[in-house]
N, C-alpha and C positions, 0 to 999 in steps of 0.2 A: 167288783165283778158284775158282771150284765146276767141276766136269765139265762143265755143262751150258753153259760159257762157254766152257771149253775147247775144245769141239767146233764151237761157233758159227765158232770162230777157227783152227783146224787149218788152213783152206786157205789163209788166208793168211798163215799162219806158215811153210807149206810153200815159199808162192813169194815169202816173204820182202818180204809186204808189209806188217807190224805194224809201229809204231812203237815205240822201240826200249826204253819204259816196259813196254809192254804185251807185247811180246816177252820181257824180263826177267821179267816176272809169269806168262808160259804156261812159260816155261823152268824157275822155282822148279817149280812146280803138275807137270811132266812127269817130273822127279825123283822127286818122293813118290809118284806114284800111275804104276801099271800098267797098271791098264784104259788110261788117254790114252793114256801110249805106245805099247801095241799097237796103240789106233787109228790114231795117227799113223803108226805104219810100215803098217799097210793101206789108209789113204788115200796116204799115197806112194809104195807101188806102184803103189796102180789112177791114180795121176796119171800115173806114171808107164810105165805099159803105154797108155795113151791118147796121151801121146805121141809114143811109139815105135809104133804102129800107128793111123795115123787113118782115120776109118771114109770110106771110098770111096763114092761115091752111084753108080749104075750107070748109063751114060752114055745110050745112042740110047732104051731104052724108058723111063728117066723121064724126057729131053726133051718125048717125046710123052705120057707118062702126064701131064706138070706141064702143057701146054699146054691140053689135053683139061678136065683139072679146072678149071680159068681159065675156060676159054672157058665151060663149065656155068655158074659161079660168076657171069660178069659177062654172060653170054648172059639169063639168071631177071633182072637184075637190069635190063635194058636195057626190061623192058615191064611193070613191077610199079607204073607208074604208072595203067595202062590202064583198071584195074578203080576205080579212086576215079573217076577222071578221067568214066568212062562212067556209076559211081553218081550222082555229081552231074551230069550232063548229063541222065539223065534224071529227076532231082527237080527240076532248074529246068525241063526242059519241063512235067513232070504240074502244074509251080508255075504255071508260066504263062496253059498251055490251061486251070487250073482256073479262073481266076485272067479271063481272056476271056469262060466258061462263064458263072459268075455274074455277072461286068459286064454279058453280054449280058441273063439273066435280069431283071437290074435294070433295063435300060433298057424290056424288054418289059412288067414289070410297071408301070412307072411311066408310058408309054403308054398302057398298058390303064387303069390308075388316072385319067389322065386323061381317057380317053375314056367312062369312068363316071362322073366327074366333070361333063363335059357333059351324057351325054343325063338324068343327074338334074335337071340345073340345067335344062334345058330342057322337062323333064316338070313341075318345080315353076312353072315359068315360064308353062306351057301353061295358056290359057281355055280349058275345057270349059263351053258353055253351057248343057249338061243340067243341070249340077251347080248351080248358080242357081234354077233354075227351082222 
């Protein structure tokens, strides 16, 4: 094994969770070389000053500090709908009224169309009896 494996595996050599192949191969490797073993006795202390003093959370103001933060976090998150919800609310309205505007366009021109329709055919239709004469 190289250092660089040796190190990967330190912590769980320490609480004695390698199996017991791979245990006998960091044990050869920790013999020969110095560097590991210094590491391993300063990973075993600082494992071991961590368990011997575990880090305390400070009671009444990070109850309220953790609540606080919560409430911001899911408070943002409770109305992030609002703004898609209102974008497309008003593209199907501008969709619709546009959408009414030229249907009505359409019916007015197609009216008018008709109604010129008429008075030509009625003009073409018309005796003039100067025009004879």
């Amino acid at each position: 094994m190289e250092c660089k494996d040796i190190q990967k595996e330190l912590y769980f050599y320490i609480n004695n969770e390698l199996a017991t192949e791979k245990k006998s191969e960091l044990e050869e490797h920790l013999k020969k070389c110095s560097v590991c073993q210094g590491l391993l006795n300063d990973c075993s202390k600082t494992l071991e000053m961590i368990d011997k003093n575990p880090v305390k959370l400070p009671g009444k103001n990070w109850d309220y500090f953790a609540s606080e933060i919560l409430e911001k976090i899911h408070g943002k998150r409770r109305f992030v709908f609002w703004k898609p919800a209102l974008a497309f609310g008003l593209s199907l309205f501008i969709f619709v009224a546009g959408y009414s505007y030229l249907h009505q366009k359409k019916l007015q021109v197609s009216a008018v169309s008709q109604e010129m329709e008429e008075l030509i055919t009625y003009l073409t239709n018309f005796d003039i009896p100067e025009l004879y004469q």
